[in-house]
N, C-alpha and C positions, 0 to 999 in steps of 0.2 A: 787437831788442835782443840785443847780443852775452853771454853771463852762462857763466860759467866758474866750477865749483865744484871747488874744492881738497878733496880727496875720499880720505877711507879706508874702503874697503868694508868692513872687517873693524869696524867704531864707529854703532852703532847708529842715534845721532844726526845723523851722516853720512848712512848711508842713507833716516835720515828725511827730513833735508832734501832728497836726491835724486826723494824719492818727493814732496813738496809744490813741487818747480820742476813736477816730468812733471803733477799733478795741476791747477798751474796752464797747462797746454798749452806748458810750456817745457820745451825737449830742451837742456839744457846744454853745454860743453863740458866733460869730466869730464877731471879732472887727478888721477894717482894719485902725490901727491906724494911719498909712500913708496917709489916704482919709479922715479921722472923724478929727485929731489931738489929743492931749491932752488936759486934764484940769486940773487944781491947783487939786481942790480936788480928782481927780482920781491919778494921782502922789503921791500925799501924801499921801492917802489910800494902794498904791501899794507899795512904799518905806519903809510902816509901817508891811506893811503884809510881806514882804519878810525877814523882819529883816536886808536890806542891806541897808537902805537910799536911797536916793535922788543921793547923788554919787554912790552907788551901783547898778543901774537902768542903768548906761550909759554905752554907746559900746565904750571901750576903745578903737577900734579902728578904731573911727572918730576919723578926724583929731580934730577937733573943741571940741569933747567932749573930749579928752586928755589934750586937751590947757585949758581946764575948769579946768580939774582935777590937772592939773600941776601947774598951778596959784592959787588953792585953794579956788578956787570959793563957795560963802555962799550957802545954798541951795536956795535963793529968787534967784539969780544969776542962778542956775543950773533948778529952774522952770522954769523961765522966757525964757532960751535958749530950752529948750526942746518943749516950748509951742509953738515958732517961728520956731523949727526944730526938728520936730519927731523922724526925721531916729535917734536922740541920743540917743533914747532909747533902751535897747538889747530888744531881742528878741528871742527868743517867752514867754511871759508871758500867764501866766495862774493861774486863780483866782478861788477858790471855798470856801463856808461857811466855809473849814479849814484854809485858808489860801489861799497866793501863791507864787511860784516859777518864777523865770527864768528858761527855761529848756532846759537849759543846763547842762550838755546832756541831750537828751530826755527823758531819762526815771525817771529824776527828775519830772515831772511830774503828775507820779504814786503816789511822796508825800503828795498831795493834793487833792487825788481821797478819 
């Protein structure tokens, strides 16, 4: 099974998740979306898979990404800001052929294993 975690080492919650895929015997592919960025079609693939959106994707608590959310931003609006600033995406995402999560909490995770 292919399983790619969208990953910022510096979030604790992140590395937890990283440390319950390797303690499930799964070596991921680690994506430090803070260095790479995003792209249109990876947001949209991930907003689709999560079943949360495009608004559902964001850390409600950036400031910037709340002000998106608060003014009702379209989602061309909500790509466009994510694609110029990462950090508004939560974190830790995690993607596999079933699907994927935000995991939050971590052991949301496990739903996609």
């Amino acid at each position: 099974m292919s399983v790619v975690l969208y990953h910022n080492p510096k979030c604790s919650t992140s590395r937890n998740a990283l440390a319950l895929l390797r303690e499930q015997g799964i070596e991921p592919t680690v994506v430090e979306y803070l260095k790479t960025g995003w792209d249109r079609e990876t947001l949209k693939r991930l907003a689709s898979s999560t079943g949360l959106g495009l608004s559902g994707l964001l850390r409600k608590k950036e400031a910037d990404a709340k002000a998106l959310l608060d003014a009702g931003a379209d989602d061309e609006t909500l790509l466009a800001a994510a694609i110029t600033q990462p950090i508004l995406i939560e974190r830790p995402i995690v993607e596999t052929n079933k699907g994927a999560v935000i995991g939050r909490p971590v052991d949301r995770v496990l739903d996609v294993l």
